[in-house]
C-alpha positions in Angstrom: 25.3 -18.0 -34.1 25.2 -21.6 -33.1 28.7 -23.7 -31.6 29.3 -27.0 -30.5 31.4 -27.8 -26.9 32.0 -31.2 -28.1 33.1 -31.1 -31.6 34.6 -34.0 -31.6 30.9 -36.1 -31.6 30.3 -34.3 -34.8 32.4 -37.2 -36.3 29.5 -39.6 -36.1 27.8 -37.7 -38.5 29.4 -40.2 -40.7 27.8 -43.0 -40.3 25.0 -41.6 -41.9 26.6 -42.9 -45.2 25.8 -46.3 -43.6 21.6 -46.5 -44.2 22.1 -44.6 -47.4 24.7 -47.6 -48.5 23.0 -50.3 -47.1 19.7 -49.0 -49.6 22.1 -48.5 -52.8 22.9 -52.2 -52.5 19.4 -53.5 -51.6 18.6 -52.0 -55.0 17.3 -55.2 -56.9 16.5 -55.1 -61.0 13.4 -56.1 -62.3 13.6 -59.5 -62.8 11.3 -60.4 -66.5 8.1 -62.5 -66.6 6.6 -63.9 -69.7 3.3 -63.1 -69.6 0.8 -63.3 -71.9 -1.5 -59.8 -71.1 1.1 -57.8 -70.5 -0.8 -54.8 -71.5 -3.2 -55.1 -68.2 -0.2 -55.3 -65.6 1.5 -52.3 -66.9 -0.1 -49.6 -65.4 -0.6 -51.2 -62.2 3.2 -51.7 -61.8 4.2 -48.1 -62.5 1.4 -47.7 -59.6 3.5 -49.8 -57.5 7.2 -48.8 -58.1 6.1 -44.7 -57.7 4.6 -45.6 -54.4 7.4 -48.0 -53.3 9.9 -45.4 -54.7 8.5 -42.4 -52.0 8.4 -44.5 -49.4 12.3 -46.1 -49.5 13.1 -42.2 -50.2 11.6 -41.2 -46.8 12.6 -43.9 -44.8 16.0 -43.4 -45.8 15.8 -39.3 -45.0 14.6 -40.0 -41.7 17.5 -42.5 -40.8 19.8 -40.3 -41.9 18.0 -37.7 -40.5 17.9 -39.6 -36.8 21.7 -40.2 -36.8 22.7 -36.5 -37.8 20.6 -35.0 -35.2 21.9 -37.4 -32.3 25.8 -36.7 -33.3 24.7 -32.7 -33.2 23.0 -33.4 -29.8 26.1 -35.0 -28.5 28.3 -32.4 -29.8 26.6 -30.0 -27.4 24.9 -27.0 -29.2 24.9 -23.7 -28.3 23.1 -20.5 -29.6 24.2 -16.8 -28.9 22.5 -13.7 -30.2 24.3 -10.3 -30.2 22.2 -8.9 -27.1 23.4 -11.6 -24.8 26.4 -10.7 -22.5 30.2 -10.5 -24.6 32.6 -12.9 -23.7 36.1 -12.2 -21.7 36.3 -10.4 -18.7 33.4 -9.8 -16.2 31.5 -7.1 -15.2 29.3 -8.2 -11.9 27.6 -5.8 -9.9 26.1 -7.7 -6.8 23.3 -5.4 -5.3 21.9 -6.8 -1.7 19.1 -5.6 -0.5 19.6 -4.5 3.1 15.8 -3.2 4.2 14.3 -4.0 7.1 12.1 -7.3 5.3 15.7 -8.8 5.0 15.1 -10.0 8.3 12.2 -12.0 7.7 12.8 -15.7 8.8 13.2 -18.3 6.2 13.8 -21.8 7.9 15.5 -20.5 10.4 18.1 -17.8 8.7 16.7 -14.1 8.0 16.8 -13.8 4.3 19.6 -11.1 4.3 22.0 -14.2 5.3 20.4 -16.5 2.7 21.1 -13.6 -0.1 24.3 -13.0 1.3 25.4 -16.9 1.2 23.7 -16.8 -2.4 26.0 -14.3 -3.4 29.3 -15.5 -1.7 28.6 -18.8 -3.8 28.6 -16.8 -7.2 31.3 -14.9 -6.4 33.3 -17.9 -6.3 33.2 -19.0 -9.5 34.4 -15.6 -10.7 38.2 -15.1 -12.4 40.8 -13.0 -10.9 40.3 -10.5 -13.6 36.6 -9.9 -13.7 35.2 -6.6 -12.2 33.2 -7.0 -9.2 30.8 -3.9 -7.7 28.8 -4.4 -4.1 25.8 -1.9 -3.1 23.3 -2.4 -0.4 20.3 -0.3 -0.5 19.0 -0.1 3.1 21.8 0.8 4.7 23.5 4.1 5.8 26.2 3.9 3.0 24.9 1.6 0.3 27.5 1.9 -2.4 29.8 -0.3 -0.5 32.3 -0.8 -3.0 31.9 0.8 -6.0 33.1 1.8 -8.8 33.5 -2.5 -10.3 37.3 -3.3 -8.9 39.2 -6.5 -9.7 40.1 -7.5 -6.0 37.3 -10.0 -5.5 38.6 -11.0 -2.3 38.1 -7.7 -1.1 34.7 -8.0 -2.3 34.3 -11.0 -0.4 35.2 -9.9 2.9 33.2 -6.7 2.3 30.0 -9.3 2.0 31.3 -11.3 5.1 31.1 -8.0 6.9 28.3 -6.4 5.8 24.9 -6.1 7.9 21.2 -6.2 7.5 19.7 -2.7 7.9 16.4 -1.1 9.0 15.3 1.2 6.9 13.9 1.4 3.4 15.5 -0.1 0.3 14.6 2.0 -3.1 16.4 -0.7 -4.6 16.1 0.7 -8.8 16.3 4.5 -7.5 20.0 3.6 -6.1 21.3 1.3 -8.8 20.2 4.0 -11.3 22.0 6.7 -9.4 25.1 4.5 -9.6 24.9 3.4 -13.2 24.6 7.3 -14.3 27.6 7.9 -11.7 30.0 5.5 -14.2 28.2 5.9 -17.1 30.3 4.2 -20.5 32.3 1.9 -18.1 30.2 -0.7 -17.5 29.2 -2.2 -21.2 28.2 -6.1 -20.7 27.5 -5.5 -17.0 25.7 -8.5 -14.9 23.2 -6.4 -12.7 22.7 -9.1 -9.9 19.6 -8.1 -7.5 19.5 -10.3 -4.3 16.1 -9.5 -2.6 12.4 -10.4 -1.3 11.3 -8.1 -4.1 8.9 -6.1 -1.6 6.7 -3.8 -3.3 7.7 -0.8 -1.0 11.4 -1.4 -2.4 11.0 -2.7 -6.0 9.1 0.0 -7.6 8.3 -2.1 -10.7 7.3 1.9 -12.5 11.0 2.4 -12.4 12.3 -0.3 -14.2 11.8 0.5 -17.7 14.4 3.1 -17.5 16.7 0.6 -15.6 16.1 -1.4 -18.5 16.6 1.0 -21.7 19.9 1.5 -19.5 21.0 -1.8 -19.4 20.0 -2.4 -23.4 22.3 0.7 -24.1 25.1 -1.1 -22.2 24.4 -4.5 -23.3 23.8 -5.6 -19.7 21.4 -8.0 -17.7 19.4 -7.9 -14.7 19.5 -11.1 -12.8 16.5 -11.0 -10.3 17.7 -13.5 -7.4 14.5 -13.9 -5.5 14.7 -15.4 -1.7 10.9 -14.9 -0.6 9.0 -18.4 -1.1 5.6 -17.6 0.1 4.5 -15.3 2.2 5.3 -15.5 5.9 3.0 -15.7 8.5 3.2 -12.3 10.8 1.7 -9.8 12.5 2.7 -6.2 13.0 2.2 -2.7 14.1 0.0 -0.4 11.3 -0.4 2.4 13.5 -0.3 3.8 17.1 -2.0 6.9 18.1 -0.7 8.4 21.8 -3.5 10.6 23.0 -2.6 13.1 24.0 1.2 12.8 22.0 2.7 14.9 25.4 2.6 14.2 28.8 -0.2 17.1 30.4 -1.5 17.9 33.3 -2.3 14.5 35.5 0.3 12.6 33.2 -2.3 9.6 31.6 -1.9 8.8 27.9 -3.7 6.7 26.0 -2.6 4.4 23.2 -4.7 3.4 20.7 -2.6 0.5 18.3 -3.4 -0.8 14.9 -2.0 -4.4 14.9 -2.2 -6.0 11.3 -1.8 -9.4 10.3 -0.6 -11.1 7.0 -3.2 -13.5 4.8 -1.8 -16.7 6.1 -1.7 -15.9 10.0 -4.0 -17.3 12.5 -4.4 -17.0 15.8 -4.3 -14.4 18.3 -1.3 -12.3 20.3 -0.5 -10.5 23.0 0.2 -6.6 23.5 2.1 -5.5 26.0 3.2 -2.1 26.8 6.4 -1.4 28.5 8.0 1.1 30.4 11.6 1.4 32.1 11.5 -2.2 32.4 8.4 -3.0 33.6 5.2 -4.5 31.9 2.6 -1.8 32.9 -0.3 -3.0 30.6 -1.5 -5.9 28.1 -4.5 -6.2 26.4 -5.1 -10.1 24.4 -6.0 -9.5 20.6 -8.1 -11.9 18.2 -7.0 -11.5 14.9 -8.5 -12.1 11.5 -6.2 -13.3 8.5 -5.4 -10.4 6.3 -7.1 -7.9 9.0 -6.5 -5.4 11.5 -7.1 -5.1 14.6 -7.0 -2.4 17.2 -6.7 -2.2 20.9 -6.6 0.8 24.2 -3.9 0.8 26.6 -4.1 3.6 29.1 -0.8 4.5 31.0 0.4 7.1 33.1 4.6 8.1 34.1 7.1 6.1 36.5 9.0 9.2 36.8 7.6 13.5 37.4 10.0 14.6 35.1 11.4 14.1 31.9 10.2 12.6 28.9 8.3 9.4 28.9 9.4 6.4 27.1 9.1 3.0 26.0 7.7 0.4 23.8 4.6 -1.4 22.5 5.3 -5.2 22.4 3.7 -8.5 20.1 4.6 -11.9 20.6 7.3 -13.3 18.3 6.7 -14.2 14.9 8.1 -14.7 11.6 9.6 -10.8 11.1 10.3 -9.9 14.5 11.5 -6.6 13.3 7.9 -5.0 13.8 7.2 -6.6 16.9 8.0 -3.5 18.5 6.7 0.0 18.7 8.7 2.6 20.5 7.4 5.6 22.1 8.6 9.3 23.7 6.2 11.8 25.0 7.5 14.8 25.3 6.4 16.8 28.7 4.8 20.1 28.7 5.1 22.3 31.4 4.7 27.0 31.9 3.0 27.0 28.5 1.4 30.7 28.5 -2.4 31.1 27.9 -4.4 35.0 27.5 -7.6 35.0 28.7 -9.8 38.0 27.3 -12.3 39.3 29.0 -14.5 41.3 26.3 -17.5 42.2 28.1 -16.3 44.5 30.9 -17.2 44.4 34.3 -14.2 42.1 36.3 -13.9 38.9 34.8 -17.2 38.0 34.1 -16.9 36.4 30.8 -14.4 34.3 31.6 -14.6 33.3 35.0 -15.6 29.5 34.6 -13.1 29.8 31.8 -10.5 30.0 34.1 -11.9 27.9 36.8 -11.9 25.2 33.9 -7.8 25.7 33.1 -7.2 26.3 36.7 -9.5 23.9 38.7 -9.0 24.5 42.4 -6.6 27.4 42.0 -4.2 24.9 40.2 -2.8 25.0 36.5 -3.5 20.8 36.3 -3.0 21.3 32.3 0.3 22.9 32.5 -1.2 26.0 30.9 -0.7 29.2 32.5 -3.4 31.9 32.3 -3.0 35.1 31.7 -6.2 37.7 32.7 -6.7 41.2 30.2 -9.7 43.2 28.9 -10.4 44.4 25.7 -8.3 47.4 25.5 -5.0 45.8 27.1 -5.6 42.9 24.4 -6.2 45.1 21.4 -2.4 47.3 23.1 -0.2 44.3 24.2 2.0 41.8 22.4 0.2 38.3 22.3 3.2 36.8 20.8 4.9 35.0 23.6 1.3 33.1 24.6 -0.1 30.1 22.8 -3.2 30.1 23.7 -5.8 33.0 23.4 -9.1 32.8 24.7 -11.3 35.8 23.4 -14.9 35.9 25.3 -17.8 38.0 24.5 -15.3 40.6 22.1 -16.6 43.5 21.5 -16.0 44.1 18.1 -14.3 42.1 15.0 -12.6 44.9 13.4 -10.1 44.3 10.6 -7.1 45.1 12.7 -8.5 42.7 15.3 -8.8 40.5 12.6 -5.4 40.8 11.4 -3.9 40.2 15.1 -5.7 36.9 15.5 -4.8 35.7 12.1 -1.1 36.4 12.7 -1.4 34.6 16.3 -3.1 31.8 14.6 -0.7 31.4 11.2 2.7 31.6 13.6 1.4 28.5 15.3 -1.2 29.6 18.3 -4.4 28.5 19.3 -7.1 30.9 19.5 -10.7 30.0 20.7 -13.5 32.5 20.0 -17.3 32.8 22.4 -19.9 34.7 21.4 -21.5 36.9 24.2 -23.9 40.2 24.5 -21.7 42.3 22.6 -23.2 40.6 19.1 -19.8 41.4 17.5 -19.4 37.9 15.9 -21.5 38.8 12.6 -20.5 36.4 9.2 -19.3 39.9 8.1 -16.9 39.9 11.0 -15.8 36.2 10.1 -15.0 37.5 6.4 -11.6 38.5 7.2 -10.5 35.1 9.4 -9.2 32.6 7.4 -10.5 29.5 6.9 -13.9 30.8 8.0 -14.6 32.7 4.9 -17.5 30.5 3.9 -19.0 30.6 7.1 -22.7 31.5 7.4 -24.7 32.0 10.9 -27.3 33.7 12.6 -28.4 34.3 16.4 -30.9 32.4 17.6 -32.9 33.3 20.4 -34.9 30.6 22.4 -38.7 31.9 23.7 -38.2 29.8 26.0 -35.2 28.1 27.6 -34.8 24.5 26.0 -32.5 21.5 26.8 -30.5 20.7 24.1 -28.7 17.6 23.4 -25.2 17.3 21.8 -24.3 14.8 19.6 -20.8 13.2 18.0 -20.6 13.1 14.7 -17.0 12.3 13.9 -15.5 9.4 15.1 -12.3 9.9 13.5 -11.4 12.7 15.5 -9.2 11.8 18.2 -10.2 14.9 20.5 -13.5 13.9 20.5 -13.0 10.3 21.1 -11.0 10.9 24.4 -13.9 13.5 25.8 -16.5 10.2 25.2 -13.9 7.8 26.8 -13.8 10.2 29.7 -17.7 11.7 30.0 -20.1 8.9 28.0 -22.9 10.8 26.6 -25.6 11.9 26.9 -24.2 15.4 26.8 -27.2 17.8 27.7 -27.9 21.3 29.0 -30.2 23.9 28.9 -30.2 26.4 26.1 -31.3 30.2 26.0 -29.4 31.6 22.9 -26.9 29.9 20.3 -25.4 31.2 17.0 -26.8 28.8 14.1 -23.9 27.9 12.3 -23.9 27.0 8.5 -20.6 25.3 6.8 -20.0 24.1 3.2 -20.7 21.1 2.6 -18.2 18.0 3.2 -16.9 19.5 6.0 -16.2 17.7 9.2 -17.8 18.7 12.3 -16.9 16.6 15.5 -19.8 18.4 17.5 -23.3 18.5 16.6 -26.6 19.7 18.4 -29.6 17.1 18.5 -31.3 19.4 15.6 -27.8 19.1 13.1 -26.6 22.7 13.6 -23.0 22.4 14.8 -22.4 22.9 18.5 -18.4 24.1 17.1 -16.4 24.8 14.4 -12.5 24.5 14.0 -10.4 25.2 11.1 -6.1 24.9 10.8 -4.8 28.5 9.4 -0.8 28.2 9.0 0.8 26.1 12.0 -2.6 26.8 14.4 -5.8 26.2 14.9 -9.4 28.5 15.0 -11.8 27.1 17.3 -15.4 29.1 17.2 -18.5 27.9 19.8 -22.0 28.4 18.8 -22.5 29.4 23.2 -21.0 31.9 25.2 -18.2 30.9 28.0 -20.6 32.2 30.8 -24.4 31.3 31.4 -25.7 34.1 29.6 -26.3 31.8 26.9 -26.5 28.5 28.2 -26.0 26.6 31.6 -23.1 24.7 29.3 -19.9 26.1 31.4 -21.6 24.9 34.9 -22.2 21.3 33.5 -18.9 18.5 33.8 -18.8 18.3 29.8 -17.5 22.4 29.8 -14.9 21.3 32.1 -13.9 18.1 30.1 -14.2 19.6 26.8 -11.7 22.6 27.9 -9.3 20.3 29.4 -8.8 18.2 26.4 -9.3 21.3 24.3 -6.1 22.3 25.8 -3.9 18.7 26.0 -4.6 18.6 22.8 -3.8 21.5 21.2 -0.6 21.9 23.4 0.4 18.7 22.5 0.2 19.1 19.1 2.2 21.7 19.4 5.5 20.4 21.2 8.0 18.4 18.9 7.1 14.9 18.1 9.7 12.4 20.0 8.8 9.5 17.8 10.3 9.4 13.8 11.5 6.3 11.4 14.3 4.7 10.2 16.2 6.9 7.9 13.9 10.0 8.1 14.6 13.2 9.8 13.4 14.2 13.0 12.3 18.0 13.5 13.2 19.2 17.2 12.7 22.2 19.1 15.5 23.0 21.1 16.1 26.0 23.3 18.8 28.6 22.6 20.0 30.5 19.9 22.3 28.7 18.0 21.5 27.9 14.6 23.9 24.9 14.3 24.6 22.8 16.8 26.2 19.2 18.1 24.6 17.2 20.0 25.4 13.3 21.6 23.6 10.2 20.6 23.6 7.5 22.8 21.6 3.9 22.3 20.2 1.5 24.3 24.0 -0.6 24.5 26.0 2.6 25.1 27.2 3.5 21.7 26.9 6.8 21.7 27.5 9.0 18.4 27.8 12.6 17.3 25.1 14.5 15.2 25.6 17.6 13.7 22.3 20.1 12.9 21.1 23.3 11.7 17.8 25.2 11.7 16.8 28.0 9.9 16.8 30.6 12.7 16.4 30.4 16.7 12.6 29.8 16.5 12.7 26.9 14.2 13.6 23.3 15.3 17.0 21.7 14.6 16.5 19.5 11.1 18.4 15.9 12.9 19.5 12.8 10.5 21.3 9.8 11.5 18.8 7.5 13.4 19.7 4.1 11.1 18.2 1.5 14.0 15.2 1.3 15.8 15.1 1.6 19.7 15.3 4.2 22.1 18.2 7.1 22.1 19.4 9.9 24.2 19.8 13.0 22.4 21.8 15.1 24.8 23.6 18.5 24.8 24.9 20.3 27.5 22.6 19.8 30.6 19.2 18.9 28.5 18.4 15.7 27.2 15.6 13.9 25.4 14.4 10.8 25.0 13.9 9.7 20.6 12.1 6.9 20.2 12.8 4.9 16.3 11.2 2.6 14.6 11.0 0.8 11.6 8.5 1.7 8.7 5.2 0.1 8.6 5.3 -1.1 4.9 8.5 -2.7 5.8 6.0 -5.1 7.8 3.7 -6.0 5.0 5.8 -8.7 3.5 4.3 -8.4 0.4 6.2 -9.2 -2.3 6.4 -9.4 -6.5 6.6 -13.4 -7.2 8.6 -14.4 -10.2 5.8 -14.1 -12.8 5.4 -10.6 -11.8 9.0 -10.1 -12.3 9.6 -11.7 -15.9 5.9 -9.7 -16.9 7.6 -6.0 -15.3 10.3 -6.4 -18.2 9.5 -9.5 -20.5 12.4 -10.8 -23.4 16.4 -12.0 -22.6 17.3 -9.2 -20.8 15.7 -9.8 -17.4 16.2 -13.5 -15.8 14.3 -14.8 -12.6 16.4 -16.9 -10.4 14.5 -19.4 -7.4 17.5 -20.9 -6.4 21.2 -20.7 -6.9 21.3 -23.8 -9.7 18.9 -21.8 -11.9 21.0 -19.2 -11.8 23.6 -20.9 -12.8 22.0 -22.0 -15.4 20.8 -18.6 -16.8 24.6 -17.1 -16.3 25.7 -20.7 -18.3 22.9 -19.5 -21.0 23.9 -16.1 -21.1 28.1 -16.5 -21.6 27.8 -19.5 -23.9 24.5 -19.6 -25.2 21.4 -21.4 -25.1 21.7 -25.0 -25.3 19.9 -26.9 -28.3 21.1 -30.7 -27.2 17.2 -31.1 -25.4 15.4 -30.0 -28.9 18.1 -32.3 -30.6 17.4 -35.2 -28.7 13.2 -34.6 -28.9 13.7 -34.3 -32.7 15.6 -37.4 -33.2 12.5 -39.2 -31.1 10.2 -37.8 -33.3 12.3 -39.1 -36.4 12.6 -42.8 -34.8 8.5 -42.2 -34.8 8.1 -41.7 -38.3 10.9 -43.8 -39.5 8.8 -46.9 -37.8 5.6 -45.6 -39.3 7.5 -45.4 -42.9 9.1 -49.2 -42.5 5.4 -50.5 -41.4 4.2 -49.2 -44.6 6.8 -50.7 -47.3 6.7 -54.0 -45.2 2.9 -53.9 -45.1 1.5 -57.0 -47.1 0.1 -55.2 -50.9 -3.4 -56.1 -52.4 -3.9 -57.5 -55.6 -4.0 -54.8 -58.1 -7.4 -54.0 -59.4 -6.9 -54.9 -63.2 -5.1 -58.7 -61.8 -8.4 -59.4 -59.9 -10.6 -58.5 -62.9 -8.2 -59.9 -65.4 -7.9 -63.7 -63.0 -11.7 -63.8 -62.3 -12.3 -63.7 -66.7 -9.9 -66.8 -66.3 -12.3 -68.7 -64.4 
């Protein structure tokens, strides 16, 4: 329905009476003229006065036409449809996205502070009445004031106060939440979004139900977006720590992902630190829109305790993810059976042992245990976590069932063949994950050397026994089993020929590990060569490790712990890196599962502390928070196309679509274009009554008989 906001213009509609007064007394009367052949002229002068008539006719519209459409203009038109937002009091719900990206830098101010003086400047124009909501997705508590309350400067000072966070957004999952919380209060709502629009916040799939909400409570979303172009940065995608717990000597090894955005150029720095001190760098090249990876190796300041600290990058645009913090926990007693299966002392797993225990010493932190078969198949192998069965003598179903139990409840068993030929693919029928297994024994005529070969470069066991013993790995070989897997399956280790030198399969919360030689040279000259001795050693970091609770979790996500003790709830002390310290409260299932821990809102490093043990919790942010990849405003006004979703670049266009939205949409610029397109064809109309007339046809015939 259209209204004017300057009526009073209308007025000068009037003096369209003035063209259409000035033709009525232009009208002149045919004046006569004797003439003597009248009967030739008369049908070129109806001719003539028809013609003359149209055009004076549409001259006239258009000058009347001109003058009404510039008193409309001027009069300020204004369209509203019903689905546009009802007038009287306001309903504004300013939601602020507080992620991590916030603190990308935009001309020297993060972008949370640009969205956050955006908003302050909106807010100002409201009315003392109008209803005014503020949530902020990304932080701890994002429904900062809500339900809508009419004490805007309460609001206001909420704003003033408010800081960025770290963590994840989910923008449309917590606005939605809140809507459904006041559902049938909020009809005419202004849903204003203040945000970079990153694609791991805005999930674009979830805002047609936003959407059918809002058109239920006659509401619009006003996307505010702050992100220009994209920003030139570079960041952490991954860091593996191999192994993830201090073992044995102590050395880890890092190996970092470092990712940079499409318009960065240039190289960095990587840095690792530790209690202070810069132990490490390594100088990267990187590639626009690339990754890049790089090895730091790294061993602890201190004997005990867990070790921490942080990965570091030169500064750049987001210098949130500049920064990679890191806790290894430290492994020490951890329990290992050795099975002897063969009889006759420790025969079968002599080198075994001397691998574990080189010198006499338990370098790895693992703590073997000696048995033979009888005292295995009799005992209780819970309390170890690692079993080591050599040369067994049989693979009966109970024997079957104990190391499937081990396995599942989180162990690591390791299985040799020997002289006993127990290990048949019957036998393996009832292990599982090694149902599909199919093998043979393989006897040599003659002893052979054999080389191995690594077939899977993913695997980060693997990679660490190359970094430490290069290839080539050979030895002689007198017997083997020939193993046989389905195919697609991995297989780190290979023999020169492609028959798999080992074979490991997860079951539950362990891991199955089956060798093609036996553990003593029976088989092979394998456990007197330095690969048998490598290969156990990182057999063993890496399966311990793997089993200790990670140190290292995100922004906003739990962190699963292992804590000694019984209790099943318990409180423990958080401190941070400026002394703020804070109280957590957890619970675990039972005394053998780890304490479920929430709170960690900041990245850095913390001491989690209770009683007399502590630990070191390193925090960071998450990765896709890095990406700075955002939806531009195209994408936006595509997501959910028509009046209900507006795009706002800059505070004045959102003005504007607020302006468009309460009192209409203005028609003075189509106003003032159609009277220029009148002024056109009036001139075009004048030129053609003024134009100078030919003679008529019938004159010309009817003067040239004259002469």
């Amino acid at each position: 329905m259209p209204f004017f906001l300057a009526n009073t213009f209308l007025f000068f509609g009037l003096a369209a009476l003035v063209p259409i007064a000035l033709h009525l007394l232009q009208r002149k009367k045919p004046r006569p003229v004797k003439f003597a052949a009248m009967r030739f002229l008369r049908a070129a002068i109806e001719q003539t006065r028809r013609s003359r008539r149209i055009t004076q006719c549409a001259t006239l519209i258009m000058r009347v036409l001109i003058i009404l459409t510039l008193a409309a203009a001027f009069a300020q038109p204004l369209v509203r449809f019903g689905e546009f937002l009802p007038a009287g009091r306001r309903v504004v719900i300013v939601v602020i996205d507080s992620s991590a990206s916030m603190q990308a830098l935009e001309g020297g101010l993060t972008r949370f502070e640009i969205a956050r003086s955006w908003a302050l400047e909106m807010l100002q124009d409201l009315k003392d009445d109008d209803l005014v909501a503020l949530l902020a997705p990304g932080t701890p508590e994002p429904r900062v004031v809500f339900p809508p309350v009419s004490a805007r400067a309460e609001v206001i000072q909420a704003l003033n106060e408010l800081s960025c966070g770290w963590g994840r957004a989910e923008m449309l999952s917590v606005v939605s939440d809140c809507l459904k919380r006041e559902e049938g209060s909020l009809t005419g709502m202004e849903l204003h979004l203040f945000s970079d629009f990153q694609r791991s916040d805005f999930v674009s799939s979830d805002l047609p139900a936003l959407m059918a909400e809002l058109r239920r409570q006659r509401g619009i979303l006003f996307c505010n977006l702050l992100s220009r172009d994209r920003l030139p940065n570079c960041g952490f995608e991954e860091a593996q720590f191999m192994p993830p717990a201090i073992v044995g000597d102590g050395s880890f090894t890092v190996r970092a992902t470092i990712r940079a955005s499409e318009n960065f150029t240039g190289g960095n720095l990587l840095r690792l630190q530790q209690a202070g001190n810069e132990r490490e760098q390594s100088v990267l090249e990187l590639q626009s829109g690339q990754s890049s990876k790089a090895v730091l190796r790294d061993s602890p300041l201190q004997a005990e305790g867990d070790v921490s600290g942080y990965l570091e990058l030169e500064p750049d645009a987001f210098p949130a993810d500049n920064r990679f913090y890191f806790s290894l926990p430290r492994l020490a007693g951890i329990p290992a059976l050795l099975v002897n299966g063969g009889g006759g002392g420790n025969r079968d797993i002599f080198f075994l042992d001397k691998a574990i225990r080189p010198g006499g010493l338990a370098s790895t932190i693992v703590m073997p245990s000696k048995t033979d078969w009888q005292h295995f198949l009799a005992r209780d192998i819970a309390e170890f976590s690692f079993l080591f069965l050599c040369n067994p003598p049989e693979f009966s179903p109970a024997v079957q069932e104990k190391i499937n139990a081990f396995v599942q409840t989180g162990g690591v068993a390791a299985i040799f063949p020997g002289e006993n030929n127990a290990i048949t693919r019957e036998a393996l029928q009832g292990i599982s994950g090694w149902e599909k297994i199919s093998l043979e024994t393989e006897t040599m005529t003659e002893e052979k050397s054999f080389n191995l070969a690594l077939n899977d470069l993913q695997d980060l066991m693997a990679r660490t026994v190359r970094d430490k013993l290069s290839p080539p790995w050979r030895f002689p070989l007198r017997k083997r089993l020939k193993l046989s897997l389905p195919a697609g399956q991995s297989v780190p280790w290979m023999y020169e020929d492609g028959s798999p030198f080992a074979v490991s399969a997860r079951n539950g919360g362990g891991m199955l590990w089956l060798f093609s030689v036996s553990a003593n040279r029976d088989w092979s000259d394998w456990p007197i060569t330095p690969f048998f001795f490598v290969f156990m050693q990182e057999l063993i970091k890496n399966s311990a490790s793997s089993r200790s609770s990670s140190l290292i979790t995100e922004v906003g996500k739990p962190l699963l712990l292992s804590w000694p003790g019984r209790e099943t709830e318990a409180q423990f002390t958080l401190h941070d890196s400026t002394g703020r310290s804070d109280t957590l409260s957890a619970r675990r299932k039972d005394s053998a599962s780890p304490f479920l821990l929430d709170g960690f809102y900041a990245p850095g490093l913390y001491e989690l502390s209770r009683g007399d043990i502590s630990r070191s919790i390193a925090v960071n942010i998450s990765p896709s928070e890095g990406l700075l990849s955002a939806c531009n405003a195209s994408e936006l006004r595509a997501a959910a196309p028509g009046a209900l979703l507006q795009v706002s670049e800059d505070p004045a266009e959102l003005r504007r679509h607020l302006s468009e939205q309460h009192q209409g949409r203005p028609l003075w610029p189509s106003l003032l274009l159609l009277a220029f397109l009148l002024s056109m064809l009036e001139v075009l109309f004048a030129n053609i009554r003024s134009r100078q007339r030919s003679q008529p046809q019938q004159i010309t015939a009817l003067l040239s008989g004259l002469h």
